[in-house]
Structures are given as structure tokens and as C-alpha cells.
N, C-alpha and C positions, 0 to 999 in steps of 0.2 A: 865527415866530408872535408877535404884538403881542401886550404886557400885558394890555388891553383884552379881546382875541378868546380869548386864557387866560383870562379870569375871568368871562367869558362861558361858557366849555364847563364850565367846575365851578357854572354857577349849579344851586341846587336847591332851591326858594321861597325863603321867609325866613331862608335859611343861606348867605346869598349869600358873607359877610363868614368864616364856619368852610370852606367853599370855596375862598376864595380864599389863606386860607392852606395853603391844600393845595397850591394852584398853585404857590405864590409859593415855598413849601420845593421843591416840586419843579424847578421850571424854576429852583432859583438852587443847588440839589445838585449839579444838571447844568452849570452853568456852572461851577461849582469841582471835577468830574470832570473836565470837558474842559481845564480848566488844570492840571491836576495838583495841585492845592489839597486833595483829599480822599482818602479808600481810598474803599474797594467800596461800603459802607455808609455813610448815613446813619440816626443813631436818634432822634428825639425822643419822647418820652413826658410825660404830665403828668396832676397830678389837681388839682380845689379851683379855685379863683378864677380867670377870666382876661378880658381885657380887649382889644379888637380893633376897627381903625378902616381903611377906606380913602379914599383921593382921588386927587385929579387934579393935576396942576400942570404950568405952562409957566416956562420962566427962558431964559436969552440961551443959544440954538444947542440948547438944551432944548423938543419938545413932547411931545405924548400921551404925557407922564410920567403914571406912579401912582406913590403910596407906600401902602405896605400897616405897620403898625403890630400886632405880637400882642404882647400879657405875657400869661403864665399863671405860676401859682403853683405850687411844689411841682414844679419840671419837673426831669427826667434826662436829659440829651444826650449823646450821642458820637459820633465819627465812627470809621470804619473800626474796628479792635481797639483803641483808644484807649480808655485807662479810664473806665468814665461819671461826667460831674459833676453832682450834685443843685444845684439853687438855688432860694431862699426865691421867688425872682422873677425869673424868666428874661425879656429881651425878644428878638426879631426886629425888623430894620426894612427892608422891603425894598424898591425903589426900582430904576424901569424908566423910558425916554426914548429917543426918536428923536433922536439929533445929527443937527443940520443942516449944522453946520461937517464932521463926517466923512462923514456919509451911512451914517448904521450903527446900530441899536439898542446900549444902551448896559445894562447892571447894574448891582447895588450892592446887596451883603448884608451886612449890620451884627447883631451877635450879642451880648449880656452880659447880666450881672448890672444890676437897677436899681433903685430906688424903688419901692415897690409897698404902697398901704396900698388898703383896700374897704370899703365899710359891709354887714353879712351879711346877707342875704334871708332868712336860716333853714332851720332845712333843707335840705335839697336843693336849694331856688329859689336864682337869679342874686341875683350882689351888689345892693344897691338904686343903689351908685353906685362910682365906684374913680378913683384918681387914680395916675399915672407918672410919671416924671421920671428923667433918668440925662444921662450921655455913655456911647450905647456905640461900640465901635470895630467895625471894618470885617472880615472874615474873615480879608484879608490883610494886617491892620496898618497900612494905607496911609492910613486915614483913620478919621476918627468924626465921629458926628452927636450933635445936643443934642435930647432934645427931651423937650416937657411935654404931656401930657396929663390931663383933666378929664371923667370923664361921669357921667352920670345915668340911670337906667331912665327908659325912656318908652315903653311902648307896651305889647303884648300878648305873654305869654311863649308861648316855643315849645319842643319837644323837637326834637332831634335825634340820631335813632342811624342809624348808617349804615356801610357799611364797603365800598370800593372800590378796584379795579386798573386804574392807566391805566400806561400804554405809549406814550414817547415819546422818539424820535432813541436808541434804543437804551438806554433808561435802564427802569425798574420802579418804581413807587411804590405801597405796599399801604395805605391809608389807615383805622383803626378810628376812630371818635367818637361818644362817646355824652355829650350835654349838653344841662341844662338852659340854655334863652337868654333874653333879653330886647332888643329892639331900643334903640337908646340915642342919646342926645344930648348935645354938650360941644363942646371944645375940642380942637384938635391942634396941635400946632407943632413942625415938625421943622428944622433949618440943619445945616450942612454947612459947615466952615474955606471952601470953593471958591465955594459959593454957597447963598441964600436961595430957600426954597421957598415962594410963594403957595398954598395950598390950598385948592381949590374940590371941591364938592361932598362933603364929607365924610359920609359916613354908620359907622355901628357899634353895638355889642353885646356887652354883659356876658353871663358867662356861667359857670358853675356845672360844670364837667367832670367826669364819674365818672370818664371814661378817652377819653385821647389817645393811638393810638400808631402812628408813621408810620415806613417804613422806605423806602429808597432804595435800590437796588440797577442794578450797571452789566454 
């Protein structure tokens, strides 16, 4: 199943971009079950600030690539029985392509600690604006990406609660989300030691989380 045709099936209006990180955790759990990279479980959880972008990109023996981009604030993660770690600012960065030199869809899930500062909406409403920045590394060590990011609220806030079980190549993922959003405009820029990423069509949204909490089961 192409990145693409994944983030198509979690579209749900205006929550296209808290969808696709559902995908994007999901189908990239399953790629580090099927390598024996994880246990049973994956957990992510989060409250407060978070910040989330996707796009497109082509590079040499690289097409119908995405990068998908989440930070949220205040998040707990762990895998398998693995003790949970809190962090101030958690990112994801996750990243799909068709090689044309193999003839094979290709991954790449990047995870850490980053830069993370927000201007506050107040109350409960999305940040006004929030900025990223970090190197984080790769799941399996093998690599890490640089990247900055920049945005701004623009547009009309929306709610979001919801909570869903999809089922896929033998995997479970139960997904809870209730958050304030706001559609948003900026800047993304992600590079890779092996290769630079052109980014087309960017779109994203701030957004104000009550409660994130996604689990992964095999």
C-alpha cells in the first residue's frame, strides 16, 4: 500500500495532517515488527502543544515520496515493556518512496528529542504560531535527518475528537484524539547525510492536544 493511498484512507475533513500521523505511526510500527526492531507494543501518548506538517518529494531513484513531520509537547513513549520516557518535545519524522533503482517501496522512521518553542493561543485554543529544529536519529541508528521548521496559524480552528481501530497485515492500532487545531502556514526543511529533500506541496497545523493516545499491537 503507497504512502499516498495510506493517507488517503485516514483522510477525515480538516484532520487530514492528525490522520496521517496515525498512518504514518502505524504502518512504520509494522515495518520495525516485521524487522524485529520492536516488542508487541507500541505506546505513544501526549498532552499541550504540538505541531505537524506533510509533503511530497522526488530525489535520484526517489518518487512518490512523503515526509510526514509531528512534534508535540509533554509526550510519553515506549516500546514493548520498555520503560516510558517523557519529553519536553518529542519529534517523529517519517518518510516513504518508491526506488526506481530497486523496484521496491522504501521507509524511514526517525524519532527524538528537539527544539520546540510556541507562541500560546490561550486557553485551550492552538498555538498562534511554533517553531522546530533538531537532528534526530533514525530507529535503528543508521541514520539521522536535520530539520527546521517555521509556522503560523492561518485559517479557521477546528475540533477534533475521535477514536479508531484499523487492522492491517496482521498488526492493531487503537487510536484516541481529542484536540484543538488550526490549519497553518510556514516553512519545512528536512536533509538526510545520503540525500536532499525538495519539498512540494506542503500543508500543516497547530494544535492544542487534550489527549493523544495510540497503541500498536501485533
Amino acid at each position: 500500500m503507497s504512502m499516498r493511498r495510506l493517507i488517503q484512507q485516514f483522510h477525515y475533513g480538516r484532520t487530514v495532517i492528525s490522520k496521517a500521523l496515525a498512518a504514518i505511526a502505524f504502518i512504520a510500527a509494522s515495518s520495525m515488527f516485521a524487522s524485529g526492531q520492536a516488542a508487541e507494543v507500541l505506546t505513544i501518548k501526549s498532552t499541550g502543544a504540538a505541531a505537524s506538517g506533510l509533503g511530497f518529494f522526488s530525489a535520484t531513484c526517489r518518487t512518490d515520496g512523503t515526509v510526514f513531520i509531528s512534534v508535540t509537547a509533554n509526550a510519553t513513549h515506549s516500546k514493548g515493556s520498555g520503560t516510558p520516557v517523557t519529553s519536553l518535545a518529542f519529534a517523529e519524522v517519517y518518510m516513504s518512496w518508491w526506488d526506481d533503482c530497486t523496484q521496491a517501496y522504501s521507509y524511514a522512521l526517525y524519532a527524538g528529542d528537539v527544539q520546540f518553542s510556541f507562541k500560546d493561543g490561550g486557553g485551550s485554543r492552538p498555538p498562534k504560531s511554533a517553531t522546530a529544529s533538531g537532528q534526530i536519529p533514525s530507529v535503528d541508528g543508521s541514520d539521522f535527518v536535520t530539520i527546521q521548521m517555521a509556522l503560523t496559524a492561518a485559517g479557521t480552528p477546528f475540533e477534533t475528537d475521535t477514536k479508531q481501530t484499523t487492522r492491517y497485515q496482521g498488526f492493531t492500532q487503537k487510536i484516541s484524539l481529542d484536540e484543538a487545531g488550526v490549519p497553518a502556514t510556514g516553512t519545512f526543511s528536512v536533509s538526510t547525510p545520503s540525500f536532499g529533500i525538495d519539498i512540494q506541496n506542503f500543508s500543516a497545523h497547530l494544535g492544542n492536544t487534550r489527549s493523544s493516545y495510540t497503541t500498536i499491537t501485533k
